[in-house]
N, C-alpha and C positions, 0 to 999 in steps of 0.2 A: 249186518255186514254184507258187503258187496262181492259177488261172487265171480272171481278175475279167474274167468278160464281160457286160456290161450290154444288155437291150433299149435298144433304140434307138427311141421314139417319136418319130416329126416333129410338133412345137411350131405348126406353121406351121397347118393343119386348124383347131385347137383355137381359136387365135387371129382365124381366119377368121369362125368360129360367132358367138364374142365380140364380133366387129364388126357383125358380119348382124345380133344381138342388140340393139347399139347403133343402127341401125339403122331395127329395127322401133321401137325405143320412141320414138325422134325422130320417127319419119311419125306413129306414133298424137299425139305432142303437139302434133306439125303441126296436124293433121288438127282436131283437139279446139278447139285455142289458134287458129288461123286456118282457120274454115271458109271461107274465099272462094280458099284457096292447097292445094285438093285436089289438082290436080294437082301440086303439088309434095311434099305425101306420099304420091300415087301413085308418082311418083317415085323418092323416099326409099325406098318398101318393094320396090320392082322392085328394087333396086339389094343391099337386103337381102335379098331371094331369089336374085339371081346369084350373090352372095357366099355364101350359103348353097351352091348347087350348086355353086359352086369347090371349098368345103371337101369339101362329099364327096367329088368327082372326087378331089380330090387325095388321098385316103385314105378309098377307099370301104369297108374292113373299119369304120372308125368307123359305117357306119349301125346293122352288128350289133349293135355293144359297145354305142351308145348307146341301143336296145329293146331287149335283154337286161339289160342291167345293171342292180343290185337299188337302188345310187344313184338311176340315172335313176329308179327308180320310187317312190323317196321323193323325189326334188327334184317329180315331178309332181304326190304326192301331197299336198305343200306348198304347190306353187302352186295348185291345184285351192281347196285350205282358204282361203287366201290371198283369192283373187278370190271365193269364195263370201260369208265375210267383208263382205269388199269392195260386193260386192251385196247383204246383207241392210241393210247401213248403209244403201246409194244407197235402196233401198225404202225403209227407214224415215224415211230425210229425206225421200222424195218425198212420203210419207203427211202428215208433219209439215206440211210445206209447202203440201199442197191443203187439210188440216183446221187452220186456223188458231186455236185454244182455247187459251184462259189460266185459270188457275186461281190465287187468292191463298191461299195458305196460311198468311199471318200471323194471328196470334193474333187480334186487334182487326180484321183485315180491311181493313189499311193502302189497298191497292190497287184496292179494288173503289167501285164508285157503288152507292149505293141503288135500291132500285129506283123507292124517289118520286124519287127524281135524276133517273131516266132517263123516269120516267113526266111530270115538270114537264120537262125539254128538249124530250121527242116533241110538246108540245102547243104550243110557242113557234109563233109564228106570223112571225116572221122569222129569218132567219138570225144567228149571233150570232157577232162577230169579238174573240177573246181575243188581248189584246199581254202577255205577262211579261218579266220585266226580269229575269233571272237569271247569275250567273258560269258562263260557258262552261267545258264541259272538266269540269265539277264533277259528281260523283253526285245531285247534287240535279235539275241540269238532265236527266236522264233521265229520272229521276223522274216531272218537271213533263212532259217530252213524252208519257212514260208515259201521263200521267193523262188529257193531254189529245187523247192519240190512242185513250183510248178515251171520250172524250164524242161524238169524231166519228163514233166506229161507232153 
């Protein structure tokens, strides 16, 4: 008879991380989504660092396995890519955001004012209050706010 003896990892560690995991990402959306309730994802991530140090305690050979292992060092190398990603978007929204420019690229130059357009507004000598009557919800009405939010610049 063949003698089937299996390691035996405890589940329980593993499971522990997973939750420390779950954890931090709740305090960060705390944190994020209610800045007036820091202390409460201060909380949250205390709470995930205990649970964190449970799991090791409870199976401290896992600190090795998890910085040695060639896994761990592509899950890192993933998430590293990941949040890099991550922040060249957040930069480049933020760029977009402070440098606010439009450009019309239609043919005939659908979307754009002349510049006698804008040269006869700058010169009005009162204010000028435009009412449109248009179907809400419709692409046309964008259009028209379109238009008319750039007479106001």
């Amino acid at each position: 008879m063949k003698d089937k003896r299996r390691i035996q990892i405890p589940v329980l560690p593993y499971m522990l991380l997973v939750l420390a995991l779950v954890a931090f990402v709740l305090a960060a959306m705390v944190y994020v989504n209610f800045p007036s309730k820091t202390t409460l994802a201060a909380g949250i991530a205390a709470a995930g660092l205990l649970i964190t140090i449970l799991a090791f305690a409870a199976r401290p050979e896992m600190v090795g396995e998890l910085l040695t292992s060639r896994k761990t060092l592509l899950w890192v190398n993933d998430i590293v890519l990941i949040l890099l990603i991550i922040a060249i978007g957040v930069v480049l929204s933020h760029i977009g955001f402070r440098r606010n420019v439009r450009y019309d690229f239609t043919q005939n130059q659908l979307f754009s004012i002349s510049d006698m357009t804008i040269q006869t507004v700058r010169n009005l000598d009162k204010d000028i209050h435009i009412t449109a009557f248009y179907p809400a919800g419709t692409p046309e009405a964008g259009m028209i706010k379109d238009l008319l939010g750039e007479y106001r610049r």
